[in-house]
N, C-alpha and C positions, 0 to 999 in steps of 0.2 A: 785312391784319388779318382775323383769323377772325371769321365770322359767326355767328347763330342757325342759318340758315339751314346754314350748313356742318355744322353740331352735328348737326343733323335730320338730314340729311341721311347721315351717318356713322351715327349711331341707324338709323337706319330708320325713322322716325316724323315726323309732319308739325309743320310748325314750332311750330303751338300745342300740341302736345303735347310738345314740348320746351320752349316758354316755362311751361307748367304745372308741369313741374318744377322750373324753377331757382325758381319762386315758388310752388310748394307749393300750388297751387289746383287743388282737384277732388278726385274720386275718381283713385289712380294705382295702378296694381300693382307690387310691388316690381323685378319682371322690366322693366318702363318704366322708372323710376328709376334702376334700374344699366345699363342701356343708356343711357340718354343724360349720365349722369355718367360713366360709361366714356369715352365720347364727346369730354366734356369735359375729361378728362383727357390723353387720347390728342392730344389739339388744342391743349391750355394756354389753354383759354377761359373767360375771366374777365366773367361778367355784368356791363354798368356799372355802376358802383358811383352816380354823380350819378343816369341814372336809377329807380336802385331807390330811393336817396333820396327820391328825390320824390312816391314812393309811399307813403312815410309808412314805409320799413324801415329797420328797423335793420342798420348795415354790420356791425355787432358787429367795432370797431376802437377801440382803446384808443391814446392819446400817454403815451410814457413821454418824461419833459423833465430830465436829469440833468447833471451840470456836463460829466463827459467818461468814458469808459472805459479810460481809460488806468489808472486808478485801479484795482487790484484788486477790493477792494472794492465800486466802484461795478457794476463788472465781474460778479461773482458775484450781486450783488443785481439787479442788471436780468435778467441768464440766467434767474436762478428765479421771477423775476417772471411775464417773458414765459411760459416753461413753466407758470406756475399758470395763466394769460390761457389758453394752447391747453386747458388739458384743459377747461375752462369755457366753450371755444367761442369765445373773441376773439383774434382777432390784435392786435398790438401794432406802432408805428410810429413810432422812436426820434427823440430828437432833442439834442444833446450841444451845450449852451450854451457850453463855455469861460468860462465868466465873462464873457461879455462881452451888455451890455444889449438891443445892435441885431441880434444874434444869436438872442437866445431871442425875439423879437418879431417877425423874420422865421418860425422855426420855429414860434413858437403861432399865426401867423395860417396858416402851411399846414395844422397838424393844425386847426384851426378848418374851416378851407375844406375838407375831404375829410370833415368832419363827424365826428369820431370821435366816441364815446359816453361815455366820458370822457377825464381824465388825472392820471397820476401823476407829480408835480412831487417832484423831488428838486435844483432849483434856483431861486435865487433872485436876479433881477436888475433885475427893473421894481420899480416903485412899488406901494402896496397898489390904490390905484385902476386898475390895469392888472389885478391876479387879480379884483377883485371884480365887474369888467365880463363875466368870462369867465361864460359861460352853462351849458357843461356840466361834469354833475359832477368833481370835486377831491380828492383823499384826496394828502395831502405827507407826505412822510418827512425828517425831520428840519427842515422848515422852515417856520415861520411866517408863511403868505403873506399871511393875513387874519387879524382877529381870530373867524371864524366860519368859519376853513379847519379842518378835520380834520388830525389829528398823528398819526403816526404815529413812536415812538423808541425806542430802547431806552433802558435807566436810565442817564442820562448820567453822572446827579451820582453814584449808588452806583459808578458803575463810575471814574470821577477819587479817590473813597474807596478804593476794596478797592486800585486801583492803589499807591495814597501808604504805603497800609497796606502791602503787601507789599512795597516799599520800607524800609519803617521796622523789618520785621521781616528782612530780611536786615542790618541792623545800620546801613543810610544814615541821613546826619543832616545831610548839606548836600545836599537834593533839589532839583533844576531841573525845570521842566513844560516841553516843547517843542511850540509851539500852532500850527495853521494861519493860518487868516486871522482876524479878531476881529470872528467873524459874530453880533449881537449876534440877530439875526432866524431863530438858528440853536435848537432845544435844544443843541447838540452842546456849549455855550458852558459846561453845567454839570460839565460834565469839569473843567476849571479848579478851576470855584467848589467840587466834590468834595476837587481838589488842595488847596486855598488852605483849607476847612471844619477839613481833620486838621491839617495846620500849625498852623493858630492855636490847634489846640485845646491842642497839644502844646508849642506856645508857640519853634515853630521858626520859621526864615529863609525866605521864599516867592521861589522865581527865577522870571518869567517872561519866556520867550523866544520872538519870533513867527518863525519860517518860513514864510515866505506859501507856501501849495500851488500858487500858478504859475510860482514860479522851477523853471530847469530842474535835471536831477539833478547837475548839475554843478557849480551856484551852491548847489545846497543844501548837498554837501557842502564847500566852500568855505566858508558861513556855516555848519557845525558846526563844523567845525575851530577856525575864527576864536574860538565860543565857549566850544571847550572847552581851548584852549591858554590863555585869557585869567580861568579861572575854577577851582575845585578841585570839582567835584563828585564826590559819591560814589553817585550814585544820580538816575536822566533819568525821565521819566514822559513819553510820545511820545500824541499824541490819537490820531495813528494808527500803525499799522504800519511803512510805507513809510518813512516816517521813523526810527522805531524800528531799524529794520534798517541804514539807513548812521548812528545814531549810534554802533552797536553796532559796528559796518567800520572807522571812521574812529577809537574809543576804542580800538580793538587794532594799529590803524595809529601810535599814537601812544602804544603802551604804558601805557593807563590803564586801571586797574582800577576799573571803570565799572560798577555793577548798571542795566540797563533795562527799563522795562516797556513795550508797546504798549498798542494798543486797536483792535480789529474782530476777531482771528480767523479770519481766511479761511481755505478749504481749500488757499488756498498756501502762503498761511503755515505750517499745519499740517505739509502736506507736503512743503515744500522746506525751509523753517528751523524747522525742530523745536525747535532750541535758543532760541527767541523765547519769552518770557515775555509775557502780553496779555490783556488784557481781551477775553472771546469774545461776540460778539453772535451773537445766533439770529437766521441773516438767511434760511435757510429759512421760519422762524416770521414773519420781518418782512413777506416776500415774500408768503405764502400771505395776512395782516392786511391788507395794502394793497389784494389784491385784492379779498378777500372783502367789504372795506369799500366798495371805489368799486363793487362790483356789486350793493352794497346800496341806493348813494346812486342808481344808475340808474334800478333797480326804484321810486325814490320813498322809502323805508325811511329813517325817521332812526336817525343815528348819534352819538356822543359825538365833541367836539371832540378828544378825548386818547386815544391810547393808549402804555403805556409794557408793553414786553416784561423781563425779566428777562436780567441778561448773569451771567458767571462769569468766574472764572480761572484761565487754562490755564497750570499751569507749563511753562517752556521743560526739555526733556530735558537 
């Protein structure tokens, strides 16, 4: 294990003036400083993190808590997460829940224990009484952990509207909504209520069909098939993407002339299925909101429980 001592000693300067830099105490000349950070780079030596801790510093390390990366989406928006965290001077320290309870409970008690300075929750699996215990600051995307958690989403319910809508305006009139799981502690949940608002306005038939987002891609597309050999749709509204894309597989797999729409926008989507029509979320915008917000909640700075960003729609080419 590399020491202080080694550090200094590579420097060329004595150990307290090597501890004087990693902690910024004193007068230092620049010419000190890049010598013994030199040092430390050439070495891979990482100050202890517990104790600087204990000195009352900040590790300037942030928990990102999301269901899984497997997820495009979820994918894209932690990247540009992390990247906003570096240029602002934090690292970031993942932790991918699966949905599962005794998971994200082992994960928040590690990011607890290494003391991060906050976290960014893009899951949800304990009880409210489990976030509200949680000490350091919270900015959630997409999920309602507490009734004094900060939100952070894009416009759910316009974006379940413009979807139905652009549905309605390529000529469909038997619309189905293909939904993930029925999170009710979700915003994501107003995509529906968007779907189900122009229907009834319009005085049409509302289908809703769950695809739970943990079945594998195998069963998923097993249960599209199952529901589109068993139904006459002319037009699918998908919450997300992923989905989107093998209903659209599986409705040319089986000779139906199927209009679809998605929802998120990814730059893969963008640039691998161009012909994907979808509601695009600003998840560079999302990314840059969640952080700017939880580094406000650090500083002390109050913030508003809500934000809602603006999405669009991308016609498929």
């Amino acid at each position: 294990m590399i020491k202080l001592e080694d550090v200094a000693k590579k420097a060329g300067v004595s150990v307290t003036t090597a501890s004087r830099v990693i902690n910024r105490k004193g007068y230092l000349s620049e010419k000190t400083i890049a010598k013994v950070e030199g040092a430390m780079r050439d070495l891979h030596y990482s100050p202890n993190a517990a104790a600087r801790s204990l000195q009352g510093k900040s590790l300037k390390l942030i928990g990102l808590v999301f269901p899984t990366i497997k997820n495009i989406f979820y994918a894209e928006l932690i990247e540009k997460i992390e990247q906003s965290l570096f240029k602002k001077g934090y690292k970031a320290m993942l932790a991918t829940t699966e949905h599962e309870e005794e998971k994200e409970r082992e994960y928040l008690a590690l990011l607890l224990s290494n003391q991060v300075d906050g976290i960014i929750y893009g899951s949800h699996n304990l009880t409210t009484d489990d976030y509200t215990a949680i000490e350091a600051p919270i900015v959630a995307f997409d999920r309602l952990l507490t009734a004094d958690t900060t939100v952070v989403s894009s416009d759910n319910l316009q974006g379940g509207k413009l979807a139905t809508q652009t549905l309605i305006k390529l000529g469909c009139q038997n619309i189905a909504i293909f939904t993930g799981n029925d999170n009710t502690n979700s915003p994501t949940r107003l995509r529906r209520e968007g779907y189900l608002s122009v229907l009834t306005e319009l005085k049409l038939n509302a289908h809703v069909i769950k695809i739970p987002s943990e079945l594998s891609v195998l069963r998923k597309q097993a249960e599209i098939q199952k529901v589109l050999s068993e139904n006459d749709f002319d037009g699918v509204f998908c919450t997300d993407d992923l989905t989107a894309l093998l209903v659209k597989q599986r409705a040319q797999k089986m000779n139906q002339n199927l209009h679809v729409v998605g929802f998120d926008g990814t730059e893969y989507v963008e640039n691998y299925h161009p012909d994907l029509t979808t509601i695009k979320q600003p998840i560079s915008d999302l990314a840059e909101l969640l952080v700017d917000l939880l580094i406000r909640k650090i500083k002390g700075e109050s913030v508003d429980k809500s934000y809602q960003l603006p999405v669009k729609l991308h016609y498929g080419e």
